[in-house]
N, C-alpha and C positions, 0 to 999 in steps of 0.2 A: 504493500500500500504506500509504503512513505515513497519508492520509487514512483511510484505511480505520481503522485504528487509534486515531487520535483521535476518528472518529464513536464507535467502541466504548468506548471511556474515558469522552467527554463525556458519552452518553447515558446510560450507565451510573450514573455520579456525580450525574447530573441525578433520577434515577429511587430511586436509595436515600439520596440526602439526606435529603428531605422524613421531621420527625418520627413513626415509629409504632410500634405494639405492640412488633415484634419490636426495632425499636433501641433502644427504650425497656428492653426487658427485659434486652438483651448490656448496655448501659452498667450496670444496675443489677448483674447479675454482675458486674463487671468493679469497680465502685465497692464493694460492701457482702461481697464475699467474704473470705474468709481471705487468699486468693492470689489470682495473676494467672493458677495452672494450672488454678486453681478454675473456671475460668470459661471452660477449653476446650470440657468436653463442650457447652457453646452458643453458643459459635463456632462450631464445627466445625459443629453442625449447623443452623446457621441459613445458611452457606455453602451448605453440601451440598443444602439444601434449596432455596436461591435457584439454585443449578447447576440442579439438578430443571426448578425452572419455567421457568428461560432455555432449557434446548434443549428443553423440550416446546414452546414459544412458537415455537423456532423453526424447529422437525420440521415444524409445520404443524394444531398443538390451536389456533390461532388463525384458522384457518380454518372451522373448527367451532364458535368459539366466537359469532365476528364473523357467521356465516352465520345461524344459528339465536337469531333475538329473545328466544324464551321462556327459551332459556339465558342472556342475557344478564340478562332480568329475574330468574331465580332466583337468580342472582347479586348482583344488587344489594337483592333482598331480601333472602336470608340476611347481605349485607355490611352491612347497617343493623343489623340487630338486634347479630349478632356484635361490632361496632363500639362500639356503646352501652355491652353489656355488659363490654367491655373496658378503655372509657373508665372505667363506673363503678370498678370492678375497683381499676385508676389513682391515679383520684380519691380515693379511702377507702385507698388503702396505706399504710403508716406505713411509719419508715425502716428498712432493711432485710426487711421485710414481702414483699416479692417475692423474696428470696434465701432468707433464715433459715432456713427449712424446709425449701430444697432444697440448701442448703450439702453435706452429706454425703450426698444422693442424686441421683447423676448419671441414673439412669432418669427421676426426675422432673422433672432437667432438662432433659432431652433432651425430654422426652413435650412440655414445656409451650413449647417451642423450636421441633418444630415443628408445634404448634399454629397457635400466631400466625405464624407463617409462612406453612403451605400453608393452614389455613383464613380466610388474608387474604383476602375478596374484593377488595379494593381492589388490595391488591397483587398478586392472579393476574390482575385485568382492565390494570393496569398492564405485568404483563411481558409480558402473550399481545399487546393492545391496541399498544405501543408498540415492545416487542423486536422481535414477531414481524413485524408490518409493515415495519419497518426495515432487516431482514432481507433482504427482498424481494429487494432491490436488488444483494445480493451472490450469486456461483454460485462453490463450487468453494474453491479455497485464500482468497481474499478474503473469503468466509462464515463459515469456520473461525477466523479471523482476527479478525473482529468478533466470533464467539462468545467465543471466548476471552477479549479483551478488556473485556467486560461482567462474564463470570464472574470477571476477576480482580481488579475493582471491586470487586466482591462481597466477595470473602475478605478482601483487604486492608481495608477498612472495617470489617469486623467485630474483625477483630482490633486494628487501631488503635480503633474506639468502646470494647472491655473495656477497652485499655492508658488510654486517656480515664478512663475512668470508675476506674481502678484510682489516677489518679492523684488527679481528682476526691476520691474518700474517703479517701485520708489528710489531705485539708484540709478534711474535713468530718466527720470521726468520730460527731456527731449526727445528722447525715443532715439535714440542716437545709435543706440546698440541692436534697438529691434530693428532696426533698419535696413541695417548690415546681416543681422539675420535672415530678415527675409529673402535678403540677396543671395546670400550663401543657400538658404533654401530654393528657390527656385533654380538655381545651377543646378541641385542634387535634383528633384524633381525633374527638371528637362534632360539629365543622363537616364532618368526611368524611362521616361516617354520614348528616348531613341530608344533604349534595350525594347521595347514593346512593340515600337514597330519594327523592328529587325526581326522579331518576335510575328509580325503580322506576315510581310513579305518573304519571312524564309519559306 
């Protein structure tokens, strides 16, 4: 069991480290907001939506997904472009420019949360691709077990990324550093998007 537990931790950790859209946008809540509550309604729903994709990965939508090529190509072509556009998006934000406007509209926080979330291509080929195969391997309470542990990777990281980033902006009240972050982020994001179409065209 305690193995079981650590493959779900590890994998987990290993799989939402890696910089993108949606972590990029919780830390930017979490840095440029008024508050720390500020920045629940996308927490909550980049969690809830990472829950979403972990047990449909590993209900068995990664058998469908893994089975059928042409799905997989329409996936990694709409993950290129959506990717690009995102990075751009990114790249041209100024500071607090990704918050500001959604500061006192949590509908539009939540809409734009899970966006970049569930229309990740990279990150839904990543949970179906990697959760759900992983999966495999457990039947019964050890399955439950490793789900769990994934999903509570999940929560916990997002909520530690806003509490990051909440603290982030008070030593940065210019947004001086998120700035450059974001830059540095969308480079990383627009090296995805090439792997994905390299990924479409092969």
């Amino acid at each position: 069991m305690l193995e079981t537990v650590l493959h779900g931790l590890i994998l987990g950790f290993g799989l939402i480290l890696p910089v993108g859209v949606q972590n990029v946008f919780v830390f930017n809540q979490g840095a440029r907001g008024p508050s720390y509550l500020k920045a629940l309604p996308v927490i909550l729903t980049a969690s809830v939506c990472d829950t979403i994709l972990i047990l449909l990965a590993v209900l068995g939508v990664s058998f469908v997904v893994l089975t059928f090529t042409w799905l997989q190509a329409a996936l990694y072509g709409f993950g290129f472009f959506f990717l690009i556009y995102m990075g751009w998006v990114l790249w041209r934000s100024k500071p607090g420019s990704m918050t500001s406007q959604r500061e006192n509209e949590p509908k539009k926080q939540i809409l734009f949360a899970a966006s970049v979330s569930l229309m990740n291509p990279h990150a839904i080929l990543d949970t179906i691709g990697v959760i759900g195969t992983n999966s495999l391997q457990y039947v019964g309470g050890e399955k439950w077990v490793f789900i769990v542990c994934v999903i509570l990777v999940s929560w916990l990281w997002f909520f530690g990324l806003a509490f990051a980033g909440r603290l982030v902006g008070k030593r940065d009240p210019k947004g001086q550093f998120i700035t450059k972050l974001n830059k540095v982020s969308a480079c990383m994001i627009w090296a995805v998007a090439v792997y994905m179409g390299m990924q479409f065209f092969a």
